[in-house]
C-alpha positions as CSV (number, residue, x, y, z in Angstrom):
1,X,-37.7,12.7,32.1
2,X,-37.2,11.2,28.6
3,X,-38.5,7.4,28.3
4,X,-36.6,5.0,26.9
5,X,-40.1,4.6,24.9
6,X,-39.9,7.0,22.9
7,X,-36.7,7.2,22.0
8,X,-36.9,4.0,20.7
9,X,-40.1,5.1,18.8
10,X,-37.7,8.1,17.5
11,X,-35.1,5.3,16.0
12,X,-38.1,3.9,14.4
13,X,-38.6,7.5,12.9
14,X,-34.5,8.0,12.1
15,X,-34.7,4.6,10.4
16,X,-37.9,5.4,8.2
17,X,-36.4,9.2,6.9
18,X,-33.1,9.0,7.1
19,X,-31.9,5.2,7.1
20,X,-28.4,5.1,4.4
21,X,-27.9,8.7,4.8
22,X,-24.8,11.0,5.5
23,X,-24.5,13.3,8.0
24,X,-22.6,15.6,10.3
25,X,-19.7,13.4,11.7
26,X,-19.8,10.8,8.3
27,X,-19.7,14.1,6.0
28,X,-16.4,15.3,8.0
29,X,-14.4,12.4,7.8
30,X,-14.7,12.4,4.8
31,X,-13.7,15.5,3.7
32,X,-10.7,14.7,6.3
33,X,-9.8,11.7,4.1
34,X,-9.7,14.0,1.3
35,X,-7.1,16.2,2.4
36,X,-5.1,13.7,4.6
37,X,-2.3,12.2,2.9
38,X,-0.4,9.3,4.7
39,X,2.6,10.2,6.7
40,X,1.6,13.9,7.5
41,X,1.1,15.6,10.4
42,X,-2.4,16.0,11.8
43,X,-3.4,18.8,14.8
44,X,-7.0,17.7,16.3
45,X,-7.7,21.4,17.8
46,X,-10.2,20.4,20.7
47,X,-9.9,17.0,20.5
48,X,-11.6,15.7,23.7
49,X,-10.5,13.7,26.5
50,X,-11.3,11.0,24.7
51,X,-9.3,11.6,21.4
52,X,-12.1,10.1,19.1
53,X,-11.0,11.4,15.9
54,X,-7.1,11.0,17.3
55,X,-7.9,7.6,17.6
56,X,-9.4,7.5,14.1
57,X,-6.8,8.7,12.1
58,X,-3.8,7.8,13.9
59,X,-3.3,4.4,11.8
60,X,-3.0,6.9,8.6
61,X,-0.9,10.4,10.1
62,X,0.8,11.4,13.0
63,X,-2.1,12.3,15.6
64,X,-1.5,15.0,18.2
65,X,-4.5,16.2,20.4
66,X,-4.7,19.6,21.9
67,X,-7.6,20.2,24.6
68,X,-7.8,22.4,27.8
69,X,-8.8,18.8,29.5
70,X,-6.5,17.5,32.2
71,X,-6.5,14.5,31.5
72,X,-6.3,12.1,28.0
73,X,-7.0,9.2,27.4
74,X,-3.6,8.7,26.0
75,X,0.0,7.7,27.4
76,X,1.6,9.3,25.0
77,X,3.9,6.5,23.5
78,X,3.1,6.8,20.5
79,X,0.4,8.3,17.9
80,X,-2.1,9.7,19.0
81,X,-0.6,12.0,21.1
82,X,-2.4,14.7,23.6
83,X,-1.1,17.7,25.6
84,X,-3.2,20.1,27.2
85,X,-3.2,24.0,25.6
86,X,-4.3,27.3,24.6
87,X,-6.1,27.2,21.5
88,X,-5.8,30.7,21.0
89,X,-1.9,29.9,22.1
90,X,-0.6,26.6,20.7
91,X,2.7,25.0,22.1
92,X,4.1,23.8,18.7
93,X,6.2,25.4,16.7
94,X,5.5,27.7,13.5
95,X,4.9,25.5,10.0
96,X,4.7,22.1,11.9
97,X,1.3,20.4,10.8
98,X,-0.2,19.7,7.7
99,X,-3.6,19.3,8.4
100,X,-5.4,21.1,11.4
101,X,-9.1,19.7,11.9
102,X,-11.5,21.1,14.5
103,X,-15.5,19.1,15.3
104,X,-17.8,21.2,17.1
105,X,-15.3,23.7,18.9
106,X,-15.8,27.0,17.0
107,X,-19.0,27.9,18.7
108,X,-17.5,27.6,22.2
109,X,-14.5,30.1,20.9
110,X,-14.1,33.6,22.8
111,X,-11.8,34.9,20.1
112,X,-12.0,32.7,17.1
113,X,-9.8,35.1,15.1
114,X,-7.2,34.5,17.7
115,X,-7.0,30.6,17.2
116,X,-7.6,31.1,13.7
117,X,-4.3,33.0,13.3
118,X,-3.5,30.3,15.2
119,X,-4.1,27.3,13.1
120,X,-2.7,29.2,10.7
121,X,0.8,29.9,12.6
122,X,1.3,26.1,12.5
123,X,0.7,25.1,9.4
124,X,2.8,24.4,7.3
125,X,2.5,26.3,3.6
126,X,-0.3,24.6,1.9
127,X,-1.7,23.0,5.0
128,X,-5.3,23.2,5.7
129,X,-7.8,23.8,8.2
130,X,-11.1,21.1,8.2
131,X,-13.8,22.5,10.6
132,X,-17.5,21.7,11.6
133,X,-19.1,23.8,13.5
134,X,-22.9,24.2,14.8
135,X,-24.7,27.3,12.2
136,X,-25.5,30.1,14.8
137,X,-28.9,30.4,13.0
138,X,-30.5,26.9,12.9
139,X,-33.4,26.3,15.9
140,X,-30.5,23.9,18.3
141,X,-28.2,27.1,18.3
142,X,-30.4,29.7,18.9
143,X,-32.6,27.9,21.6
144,X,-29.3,26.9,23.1
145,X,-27.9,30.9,23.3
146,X,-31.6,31.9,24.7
147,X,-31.2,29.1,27.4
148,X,-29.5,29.7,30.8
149,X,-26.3,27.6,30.8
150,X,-26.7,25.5,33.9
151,X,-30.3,24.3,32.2
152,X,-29.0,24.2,28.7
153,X,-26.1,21.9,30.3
154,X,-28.7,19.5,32.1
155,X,-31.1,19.4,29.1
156,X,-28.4,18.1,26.7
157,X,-26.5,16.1,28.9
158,X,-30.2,13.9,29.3
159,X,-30.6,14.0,25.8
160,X,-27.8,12.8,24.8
161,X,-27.1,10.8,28.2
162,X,-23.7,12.2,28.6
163,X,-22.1,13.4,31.7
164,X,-22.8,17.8,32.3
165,X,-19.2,17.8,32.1
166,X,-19.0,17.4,28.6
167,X,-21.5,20.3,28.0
168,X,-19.5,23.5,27.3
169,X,-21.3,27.1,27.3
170,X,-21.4,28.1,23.8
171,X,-20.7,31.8,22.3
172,X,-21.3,31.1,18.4
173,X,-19.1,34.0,17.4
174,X,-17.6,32.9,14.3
175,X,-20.6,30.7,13.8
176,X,-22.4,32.0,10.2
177,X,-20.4,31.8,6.7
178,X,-19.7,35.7,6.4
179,X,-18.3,35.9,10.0
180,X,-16.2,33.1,9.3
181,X,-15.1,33.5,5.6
182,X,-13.6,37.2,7.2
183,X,-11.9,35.4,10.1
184,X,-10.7,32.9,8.0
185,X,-9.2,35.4,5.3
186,X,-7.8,37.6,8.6
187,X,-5.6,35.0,9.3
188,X,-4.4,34.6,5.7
189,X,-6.0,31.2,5.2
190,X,-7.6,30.9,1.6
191,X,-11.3,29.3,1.2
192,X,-11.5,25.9,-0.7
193,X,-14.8,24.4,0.6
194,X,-17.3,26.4,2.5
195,X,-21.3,25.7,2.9
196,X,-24.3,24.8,5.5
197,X,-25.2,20.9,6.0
198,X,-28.0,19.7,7.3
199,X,-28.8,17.2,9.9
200,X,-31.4,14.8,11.3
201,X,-33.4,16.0,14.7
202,X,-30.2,14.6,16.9
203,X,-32.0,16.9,19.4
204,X,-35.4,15.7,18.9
205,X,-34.5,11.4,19.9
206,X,-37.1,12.0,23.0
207,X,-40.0,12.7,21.3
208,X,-41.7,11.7,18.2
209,X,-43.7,14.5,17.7
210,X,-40.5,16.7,17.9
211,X,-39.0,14.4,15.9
212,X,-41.1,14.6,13.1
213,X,-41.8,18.6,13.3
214,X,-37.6,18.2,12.8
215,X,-37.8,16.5,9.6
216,X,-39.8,18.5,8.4
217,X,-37.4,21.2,9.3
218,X,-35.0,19.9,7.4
219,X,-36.4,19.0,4.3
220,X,-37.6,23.0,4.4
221,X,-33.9,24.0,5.0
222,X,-32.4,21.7,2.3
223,X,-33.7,24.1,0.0
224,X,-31.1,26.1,-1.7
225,X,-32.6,29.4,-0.9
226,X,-33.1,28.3,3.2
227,X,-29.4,27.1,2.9
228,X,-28.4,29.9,6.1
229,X,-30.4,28.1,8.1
230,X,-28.9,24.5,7.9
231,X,-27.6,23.3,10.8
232,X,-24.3,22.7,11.0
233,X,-20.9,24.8,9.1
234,X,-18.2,22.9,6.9
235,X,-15.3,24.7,5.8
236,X,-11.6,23.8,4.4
237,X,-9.0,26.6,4.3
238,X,-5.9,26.6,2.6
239,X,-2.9,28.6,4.2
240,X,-1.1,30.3,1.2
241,X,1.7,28.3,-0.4
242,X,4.8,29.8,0.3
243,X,4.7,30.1,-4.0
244,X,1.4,32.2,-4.1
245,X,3.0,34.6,-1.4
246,X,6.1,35.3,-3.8
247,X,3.9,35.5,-6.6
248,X,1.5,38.3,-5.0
249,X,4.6,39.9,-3.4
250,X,5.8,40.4,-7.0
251,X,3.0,42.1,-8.2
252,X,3.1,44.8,-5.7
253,X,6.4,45.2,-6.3
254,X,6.5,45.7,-9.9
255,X,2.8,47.8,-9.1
256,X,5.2,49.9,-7.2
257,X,7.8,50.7,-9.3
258,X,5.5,51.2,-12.7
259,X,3.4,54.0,-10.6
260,X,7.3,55.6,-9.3
């Protein structure tokens, strides 16, 4: 369906526009790495049967995986660790992570206020939240909510040459920055980073004329004023500091008793 072909004529492309680049996955790490300090407690929310970013950080934190896989690639020993949950129900206890970081779950969430009240549940004070997730308004995510699943599942799992398993249907309902700044703040977690990023065609490896219609996508949407339609969602949240809470509790106290 896709010759090899061309997608090697595409990695000729990637290499010509976007060779030394960041993008998607590099840009997340490190804005992980910013906020992980050694020692801490880490929560990968979605993190695959595979624990990739588990794997990653474990030498640094103490890893645990949650997914609603049945299996892990794990034997639970030692860091990183997996058990299988509820995102929108997590079995660990209140104020018990520092840092919570999610890749490409949001958009398959049927309640993302749920899990976001969540994350924030199990942080600790001060803890944060470090998300990417697809922007429900760039070409990928809207093709992919026109497209019937079961074809949407076989399209990308050829593109990608990944097994249909690992293609999940996707809802996007927390997927835009005002939708997700008023989830966020809903579950009393406090914006510190939040914009649109771009990315190469990932979508477009088959076929160099796609390809190149995507770059020039995304050198339109790099534009400040195009920024909503980027393709991907970065975000850090800060759950209030146990300080902050006292402070603000204060004020409406002494607000109180001045207007008695």
């Amino acid at each position: 369906m896709f010759s090899q072909r061309d997608r090697q004529k595409c990695e000729v492309l990637y290499q010509r526009y976007y060779a030394g680049r960041k993008f998607h996955d590099s840009i997340y790490r490190d804005m992980i790495r910013n906020h992980l300090k050694p020692g801490s407690r880490l929560l990968d929310a979605g993190c695959g049967r595979h624990l990739r970013f588990c794997r990653e950080f474990a030498p640094v934190a103490r890893v645990v995986g949650v997914d609603l896989e049945q299996t892990f690639d794990t034997n639970n020993q030692g860091s990183p660790f997996a058990v299988r949950g509820d995102l929108g129900a997590l079995p660990f206890p209140s104020g018990y992570f520092d840092l919570v970081i999610s890749r490409s779950v949001i958009e398959h969430l049927d309640d993302p206020p749920r899990v976001f009240r969540e994350f924030s549940r199990v942080l600790k004070p001060g803890g944060k939240v470090v998300f990417i997730t697809p922007n429900k308004y760039d070409y990928v995510s809207l093709i992919a909510a026109w497209t019937p699943y079961r074809l949407h599942r076989f399209l990308v799992s050829r593109i990608f040459q990944v097994s249909e398993d690992d293609v999940f249907p996707t809802l996007y309902r927390a997927n835009t920055v005002p939708t997700m700044r008023t989830a966020m703040k809903a579950a009393n977690l406090i914006e510190r980073e939040l914009d649109t990023i771009n990315h190469y065609p990932a979508y477009l490896m088959f076929s160099p004329v796609l390809f190149r219609l995507g770059v020039a996508y995304e050198r339109l949407t790099s534009s400040k004023r195009l920024r909503a339609l980027r393709g991907s969602i970065v975000g850090v949240f800060e759950k209030e500091r146990a300080q902050q809470s006292q402070s603000i509790e204060r004020r409406a106290v002494s607000a109180a008793v001045g207007a008695s």
